[in-house]
Structure formats: C-alpha cells, structure tokens
C-alpha positions as CSV (number, residue, x, y, z in Angstrom):
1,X,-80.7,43.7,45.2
2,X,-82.0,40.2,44.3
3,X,-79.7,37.4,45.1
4,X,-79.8,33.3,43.4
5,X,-77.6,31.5,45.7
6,X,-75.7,28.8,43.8
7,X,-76.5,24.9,44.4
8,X,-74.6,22.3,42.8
9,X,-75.4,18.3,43.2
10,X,-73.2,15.8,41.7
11,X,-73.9,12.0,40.5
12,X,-71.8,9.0,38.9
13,X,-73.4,8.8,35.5
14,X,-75.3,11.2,35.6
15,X,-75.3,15.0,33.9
16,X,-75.1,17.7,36.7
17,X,-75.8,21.5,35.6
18,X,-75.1,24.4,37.8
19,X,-75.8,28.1,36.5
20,X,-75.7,31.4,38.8
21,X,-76.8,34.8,38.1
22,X,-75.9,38.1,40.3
23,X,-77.1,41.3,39.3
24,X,-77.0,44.7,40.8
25,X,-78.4,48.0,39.0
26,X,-78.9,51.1,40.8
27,X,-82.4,53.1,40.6
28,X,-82.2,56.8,38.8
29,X,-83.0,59.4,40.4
30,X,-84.6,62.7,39.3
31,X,-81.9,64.4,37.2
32,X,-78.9,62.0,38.2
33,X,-77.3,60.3,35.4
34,X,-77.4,56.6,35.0
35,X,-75.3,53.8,36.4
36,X,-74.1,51.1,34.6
37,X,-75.2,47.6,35.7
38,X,-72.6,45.0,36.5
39,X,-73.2,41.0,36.2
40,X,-71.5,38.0,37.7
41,X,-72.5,34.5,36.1
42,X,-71.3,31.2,36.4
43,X,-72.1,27.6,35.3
44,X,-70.7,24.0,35.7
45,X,-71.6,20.7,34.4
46,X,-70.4,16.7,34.3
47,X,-71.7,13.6,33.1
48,X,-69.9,10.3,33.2
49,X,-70.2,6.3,32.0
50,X,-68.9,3.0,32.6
51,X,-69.5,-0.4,31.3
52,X,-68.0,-3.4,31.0
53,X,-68.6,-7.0,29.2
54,X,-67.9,-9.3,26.7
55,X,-64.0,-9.7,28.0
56,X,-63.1,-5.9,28.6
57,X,-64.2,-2.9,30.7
58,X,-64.9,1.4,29.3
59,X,-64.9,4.4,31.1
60,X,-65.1,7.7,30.2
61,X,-66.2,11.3,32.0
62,X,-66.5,15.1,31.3
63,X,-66.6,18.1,33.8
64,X,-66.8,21.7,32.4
65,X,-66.7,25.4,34.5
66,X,-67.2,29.0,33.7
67,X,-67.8,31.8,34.9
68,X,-67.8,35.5,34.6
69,X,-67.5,38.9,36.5
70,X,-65.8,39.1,40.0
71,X,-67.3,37.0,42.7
72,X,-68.7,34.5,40.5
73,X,-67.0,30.6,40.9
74,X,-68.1,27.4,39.7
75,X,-67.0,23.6,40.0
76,X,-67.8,20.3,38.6
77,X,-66.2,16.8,38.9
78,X,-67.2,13.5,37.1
79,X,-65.8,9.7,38.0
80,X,-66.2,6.5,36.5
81,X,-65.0,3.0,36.7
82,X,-65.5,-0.7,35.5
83,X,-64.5,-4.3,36.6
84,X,-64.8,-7.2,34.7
85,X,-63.3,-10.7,35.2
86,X,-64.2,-12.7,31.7
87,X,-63.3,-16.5,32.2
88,X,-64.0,-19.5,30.2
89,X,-62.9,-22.6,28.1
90,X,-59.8,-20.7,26.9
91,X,-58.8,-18.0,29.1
92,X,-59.0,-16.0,32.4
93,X,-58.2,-12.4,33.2
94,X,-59.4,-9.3,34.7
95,X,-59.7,-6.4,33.2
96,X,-60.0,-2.6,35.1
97,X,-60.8,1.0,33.9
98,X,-61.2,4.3,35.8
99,X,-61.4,7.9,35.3
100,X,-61.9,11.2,37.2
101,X,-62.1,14.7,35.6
102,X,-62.9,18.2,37.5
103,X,-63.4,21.7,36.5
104,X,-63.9,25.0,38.0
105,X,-63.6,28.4,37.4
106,X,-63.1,32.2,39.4
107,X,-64.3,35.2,37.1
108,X,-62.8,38.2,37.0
109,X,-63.3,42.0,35.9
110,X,-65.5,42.3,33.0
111,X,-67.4,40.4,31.3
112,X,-64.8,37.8,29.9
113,X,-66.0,34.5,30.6
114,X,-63.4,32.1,32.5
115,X,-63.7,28.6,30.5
116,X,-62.2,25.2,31.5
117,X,-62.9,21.9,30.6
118,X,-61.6,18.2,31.7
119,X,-61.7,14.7,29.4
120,X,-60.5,11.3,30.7
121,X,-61.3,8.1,28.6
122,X,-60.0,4.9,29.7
123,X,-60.5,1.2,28.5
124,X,-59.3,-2.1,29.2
125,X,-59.7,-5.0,26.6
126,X,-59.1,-8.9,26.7
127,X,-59.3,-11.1,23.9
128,X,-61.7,-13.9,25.4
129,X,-63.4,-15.5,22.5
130,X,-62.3,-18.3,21.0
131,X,-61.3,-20.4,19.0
132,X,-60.7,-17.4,16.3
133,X,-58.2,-16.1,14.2
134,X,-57.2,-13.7,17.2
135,X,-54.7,-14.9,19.9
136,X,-56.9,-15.5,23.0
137,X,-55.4,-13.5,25.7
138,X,-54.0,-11.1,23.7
139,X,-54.8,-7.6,25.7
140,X,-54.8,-3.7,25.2
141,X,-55.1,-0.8,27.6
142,X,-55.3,2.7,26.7
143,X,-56.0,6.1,28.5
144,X,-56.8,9.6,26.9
145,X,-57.0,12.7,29.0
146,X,-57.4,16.3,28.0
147,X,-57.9,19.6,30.3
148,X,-58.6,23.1,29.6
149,X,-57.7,26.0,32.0
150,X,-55.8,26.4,35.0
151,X,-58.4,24.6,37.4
152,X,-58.9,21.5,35.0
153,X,-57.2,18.0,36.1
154,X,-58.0,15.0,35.2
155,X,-56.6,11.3,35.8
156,X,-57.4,7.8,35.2
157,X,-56.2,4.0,34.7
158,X,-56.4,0.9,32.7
159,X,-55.2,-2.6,33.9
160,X,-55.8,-6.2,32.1
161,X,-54.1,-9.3,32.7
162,X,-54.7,-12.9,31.4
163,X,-54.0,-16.2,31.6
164,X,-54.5,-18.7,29.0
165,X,-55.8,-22.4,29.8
166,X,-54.8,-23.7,26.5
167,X,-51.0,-23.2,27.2
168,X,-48.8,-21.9,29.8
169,X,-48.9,-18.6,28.2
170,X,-50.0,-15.4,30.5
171,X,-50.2,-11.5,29.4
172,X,-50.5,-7.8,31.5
173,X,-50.5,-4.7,30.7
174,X,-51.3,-1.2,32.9
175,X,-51.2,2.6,32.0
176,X,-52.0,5.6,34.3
177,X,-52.0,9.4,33.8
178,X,-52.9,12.6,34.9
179,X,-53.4,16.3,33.3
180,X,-53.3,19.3,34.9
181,X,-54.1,23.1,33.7
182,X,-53.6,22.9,29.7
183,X,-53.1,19.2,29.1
184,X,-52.8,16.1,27.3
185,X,-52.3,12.6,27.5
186,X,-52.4,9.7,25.1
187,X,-51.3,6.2,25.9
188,X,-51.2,2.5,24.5
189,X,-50.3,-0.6,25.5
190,X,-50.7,-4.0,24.4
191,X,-49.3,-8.1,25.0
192,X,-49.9,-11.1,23.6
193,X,-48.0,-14.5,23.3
194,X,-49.3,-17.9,22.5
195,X,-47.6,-21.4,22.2
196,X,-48.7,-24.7,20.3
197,X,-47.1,-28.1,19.9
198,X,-47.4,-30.6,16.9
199,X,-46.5,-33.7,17.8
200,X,-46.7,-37.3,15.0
201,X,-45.5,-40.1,15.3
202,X,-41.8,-39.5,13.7
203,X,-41.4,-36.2,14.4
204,X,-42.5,-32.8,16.7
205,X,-42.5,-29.3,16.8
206,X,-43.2,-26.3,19.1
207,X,-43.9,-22.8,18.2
208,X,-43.6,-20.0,20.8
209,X,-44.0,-16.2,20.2
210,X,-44.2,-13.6,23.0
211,X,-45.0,-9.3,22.2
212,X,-45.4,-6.4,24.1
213,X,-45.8,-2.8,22.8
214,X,-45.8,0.6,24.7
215,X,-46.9,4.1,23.3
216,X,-47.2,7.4,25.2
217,X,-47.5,11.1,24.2
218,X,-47.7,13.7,26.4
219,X,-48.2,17.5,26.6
220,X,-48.4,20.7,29.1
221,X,-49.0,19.4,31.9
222,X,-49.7,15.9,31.2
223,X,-47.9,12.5,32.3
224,X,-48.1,9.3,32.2
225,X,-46.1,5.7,33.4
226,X,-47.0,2.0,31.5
227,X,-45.8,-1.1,31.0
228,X,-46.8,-4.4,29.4
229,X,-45.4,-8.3,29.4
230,X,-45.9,-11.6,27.9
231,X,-44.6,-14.7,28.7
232,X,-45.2,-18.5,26.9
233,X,-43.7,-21.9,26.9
234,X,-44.0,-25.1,25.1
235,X,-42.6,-28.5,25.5
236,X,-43.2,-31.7,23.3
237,X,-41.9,-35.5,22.9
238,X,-42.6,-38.0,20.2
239,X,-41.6,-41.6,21.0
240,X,-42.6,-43.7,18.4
241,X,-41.8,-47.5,17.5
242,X,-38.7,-46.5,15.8
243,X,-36.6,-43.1,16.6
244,X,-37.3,-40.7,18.8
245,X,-37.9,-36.5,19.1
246,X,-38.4,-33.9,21.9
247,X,-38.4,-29.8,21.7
248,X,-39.1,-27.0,23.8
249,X,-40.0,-23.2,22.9
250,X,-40.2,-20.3,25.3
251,X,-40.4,-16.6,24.9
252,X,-41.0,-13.6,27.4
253,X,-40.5,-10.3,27.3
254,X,-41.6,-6.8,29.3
255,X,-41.8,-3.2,28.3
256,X,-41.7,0.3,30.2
257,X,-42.2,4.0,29.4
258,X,-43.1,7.4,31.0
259,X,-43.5,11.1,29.3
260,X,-44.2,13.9,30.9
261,X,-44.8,17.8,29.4
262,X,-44.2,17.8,25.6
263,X,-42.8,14.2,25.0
264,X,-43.5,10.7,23.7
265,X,-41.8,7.6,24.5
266,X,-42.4,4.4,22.9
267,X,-40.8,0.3,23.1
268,X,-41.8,-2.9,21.5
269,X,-40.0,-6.1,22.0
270,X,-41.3,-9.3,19.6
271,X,-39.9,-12.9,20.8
272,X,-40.6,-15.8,18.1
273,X,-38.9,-19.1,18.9
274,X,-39.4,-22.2,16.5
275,X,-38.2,-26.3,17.3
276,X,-38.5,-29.5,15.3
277,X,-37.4,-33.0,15.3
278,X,-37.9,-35.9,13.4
279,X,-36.4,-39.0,12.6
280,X,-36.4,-40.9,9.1
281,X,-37.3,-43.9,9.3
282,X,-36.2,-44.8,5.7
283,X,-32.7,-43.6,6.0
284,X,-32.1,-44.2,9.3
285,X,-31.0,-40.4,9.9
286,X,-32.3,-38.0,12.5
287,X,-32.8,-34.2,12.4
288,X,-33.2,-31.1,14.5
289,X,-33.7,-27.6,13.8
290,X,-33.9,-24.7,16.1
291,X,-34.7,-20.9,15.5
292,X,-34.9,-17.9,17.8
293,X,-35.9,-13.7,16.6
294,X,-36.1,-10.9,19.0
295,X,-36.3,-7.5,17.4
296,X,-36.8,-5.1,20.2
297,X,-36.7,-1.0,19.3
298,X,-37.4,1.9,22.1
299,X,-37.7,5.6,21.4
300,X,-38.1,8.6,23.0
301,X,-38.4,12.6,22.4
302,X,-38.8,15.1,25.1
303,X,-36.7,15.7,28.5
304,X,-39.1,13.9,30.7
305,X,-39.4,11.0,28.5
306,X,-37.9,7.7,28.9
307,X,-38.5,3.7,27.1
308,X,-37.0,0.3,28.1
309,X,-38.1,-2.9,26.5
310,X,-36.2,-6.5,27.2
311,X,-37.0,-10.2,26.0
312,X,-35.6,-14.1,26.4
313,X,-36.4,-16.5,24.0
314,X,-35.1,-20.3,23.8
315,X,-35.3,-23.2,21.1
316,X,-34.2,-26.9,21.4
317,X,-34.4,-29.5,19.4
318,X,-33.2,-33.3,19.6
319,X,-34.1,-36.3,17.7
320,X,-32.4,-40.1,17.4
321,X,-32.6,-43.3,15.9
322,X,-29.9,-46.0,15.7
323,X,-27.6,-44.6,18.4
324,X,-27.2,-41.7,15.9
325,X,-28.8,-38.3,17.2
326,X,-29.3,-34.5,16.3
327,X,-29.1,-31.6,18.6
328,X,-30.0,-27.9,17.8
329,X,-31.0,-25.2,20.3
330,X,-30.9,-21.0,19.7
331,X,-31.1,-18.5,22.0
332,X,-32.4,-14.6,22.1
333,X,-32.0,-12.1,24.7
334,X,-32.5,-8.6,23.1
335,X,-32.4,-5.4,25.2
336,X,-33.0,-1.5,24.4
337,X,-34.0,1.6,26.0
338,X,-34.4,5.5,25.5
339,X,-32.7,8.1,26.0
C-alpha cells in the first residue's frame, strides 16, 4: 500500500489547494479472481481579498471542500477585512468590512463525491467627494453570503458612519450575517441627510431632509440583523435694516430589521422639512411658511422576520416688520413596524 499524507496551509489573500489520493489494490494470484480496487480522494481550496480607498472599504472570500470514499476529509477557510477612515474638506467617517467563509467535507461509501462550498462578500461605502451632485456623507453597507453543504458557514460585517463638516448632519449604518449548511443571505442598508440655509437680506430659508433604508432576505440557514440612521439640523436669521426673519429645520430618523430561514424584511423612513421667512418691505407685511413629510413603510414575510422604522422632523418659521409678525411651524413624527 502506498500512502500521500494530506497537508493543507492556509493564507489571507492568498489561494490554498489541498488534494489527497488513497489507493489500495490487492495483487492476483495464480488462478484467484480479481479484487476490485477502492479509492478515497479529497480536495480543498480558499482565496480571499480586501481593499479599501477612495471613501469605502471591500471584502470578499471563497472556501470550497470535497471529498470522496470513506476515510477521506478535507477543510478550507478564507478571511478578509478592510479599514478605512476617509476625511477631508467636507466629511469624516469610517468605514469597515469583513468576511469569513469555511468548508469541509467527510466522504462516504462509493465513489460519490461530497461537495461544499462557502461565499461571503461584504462592502462598506461613504460618499466623500465633494462638492457633487451626491449628498456628501450619504453611506451604504451591504453583505452577501452563500454556503453549500452541511459543513459550509460563512459570516461577515459591514459598518460606515459619517459626519459632515458642512452642516450638523451625521449618518450610520451596520449589517451582519451568518449562513450555515445550505444558505443565503442578502442585505442592504443605506443613510443620508443633509441641511442648507439661504439667508438675504429680507428674507431666509432652511431645507432639512433626513433617510434611511433597510433590506434583508434570507434563506436555509441564513440570518442576518441591520440598521441605519440619519440625523440633520439647520438654523438661520436675517436681520436686515428693515424687518426681520429666523427659521429652523431638523430631521432624524433610524431603521431596524432581522430575517432568519426563508424571509425578508425591509423599512424606510424619509424626513423632509422645509422653513421660510421674509418680510416685504413694500407692503409693510411679513410672512412665514413651514412644511414637514415623513413617509415611513416596513415589511416583512417569513416567521423569523421582523422591520421597525421611526423619524422626527420640525419646521419654524417667523418673520416681522412694523410690530406686525408671522409665525408658522409643522411637525412629523411617523412610526411603523413589521409583523
């Protein structure tokens, strides 16, 4: 009998092969009928990446198994992760990615060979680049797992939050999931908010808008928890030689899910507030208008599945001239959640 003893080495980023052969035949002897030969083979392998840069971070890995006959086993594991914290003019944040995938596999009688196989890609993205037609620090997270096979798992996270230097606006989001045996998950989620003032001589306004979105799907033996936020404020004056005007716009809101087996759960909560004064210098008459929207919505499908989004968003407005003065103000605070 000749043996090949298995070896296996293992390496972040790097591709890692295993294969094992075992084969025993007995030798015929003078006028004894033959007997058949029996194999045992196995073979693993993994490969993994990560990078990170202009404002967001990527990671992704791969781990496969087989084998066949009784006696052989493989295993194979891959992990990757990435850091990045992009900061200038316009925003700062810090964005995180990981994954981890393994795979391994028993054989058993015959020659059926015993197959599994683990995916995990994870990413993390900040919107850092400015000034564009984007929102600067506006962010997305997502994970995507998949497994194959009763030893398959894999698991892995992405986390991003910012903070904008142009206004008191700030964002986050987070997702993280695992699969097991025959497995998948999908995930998404996303914030953004921004504010802006404009402010003349007779009159002002503020503009305030906060969003955050959550989608999961889930199956076998997949699951996965998320959230996002957003929160923004503004706050002007305009004192001119004649008249006055002041407003103020905020807007936050938050969103939550988690699926598990055959499910998907989703929530998105959009907060727009809107303020403007003015006086008229002509007429002698001031005015002040306020607005506030929050249309929130949260769904879910499955029995292990659950959504929750909720939001606040505020408008005032007041302007005066002549002892005469205008007031306005609106307020939203929508709230929803699945099952």
């Amino acid at each position: 009998m000749h043996k090949l003893s298995p070896q296996l080495t293992s390496g972040a980023g790097a591709f890692v092969c295993v294969g094992v052969l075992l084969l025993a035949a007995t030798a015929l002897a003078p006028g004894l009928a033959s007997t058949t030969a029996r194999a045992a083979s196995a073979s693993a392998s993994s490969a993994s990446h990560a990078d990170s840069g202009h404002g967001g971070t990527h990671s992704n890995a791969h781990s496969s198994g087989g084998a066949a006959g009784v006696g052989a086993t493989s295993a194979a594991g891959g992990r990757a992760a990435a850091h990045n914290e992009p900061a200038n003019a316009f925003v700062e944040g810090v964005a995180d990615s990981s994954v981890t995938t393994q795979a391994g596999a028993t054989g058993g009688p015959g020659d059926d060979m015993t197959a599994t196989t683990a995916d995990g890609e994870t990413s993390a993205q900040i919107s850092s680049e400015g000034p564009h037609p984007g929102v600067i620090g506006a962010l997305a997270v997502d994970v995507d797992l998949e497994t194959v096979g009763a030893d398959a798992a894999a698991d892995g996270a992405a986390a991003a939050s910012a903070a904008r230097l142009t206004d008191a606006t700030t964002t986050s989001a987070a997702l993280a999931g695992a699969s097991t045996g025959d497995g998948e998950v999908r995930g998404l989620a996303t914030a953004l908010a921004e504010s802006s003032i404009f402010p003349e001589e007779t009159a002002t306004a503020s503009f305030s808008r906060a969003r955050s979105s959550i989608t999961l799907s889930t199956a076998g033996g997949g699951a996965v928890d998320g959230d996002a936020a957003a929160d923004t404020s503004a706050a002007t004056a305009s004192s001119g030689s004649d008249g006055a005007a002041a407003v103020s716009t905020a807007a936050s809101d938050a969103v939550a899910a988690h699926a598990a087996g055959d499910g998907s759960a989703s929530a998105t909560v959009d907060i727009t507030t809107r303020a403007s004064g003015s006086v008229d210098t002509v007429e002698r008459t001031p005015a002040a208008v306020a607005d506030a929207d929050g249309p929130a919505e949260a769904a879910s499908g499955g029995s292990q599945t659950s959504a929750r989004g909720s939001g606040i968003g505020s408008a005032t407005a007041e302007a005066g001239i002549d002892g005469l003065t205008a007031r306005s103000s609106r307020f939203v605070n929508p709230s929803v959640s699945a099952p």
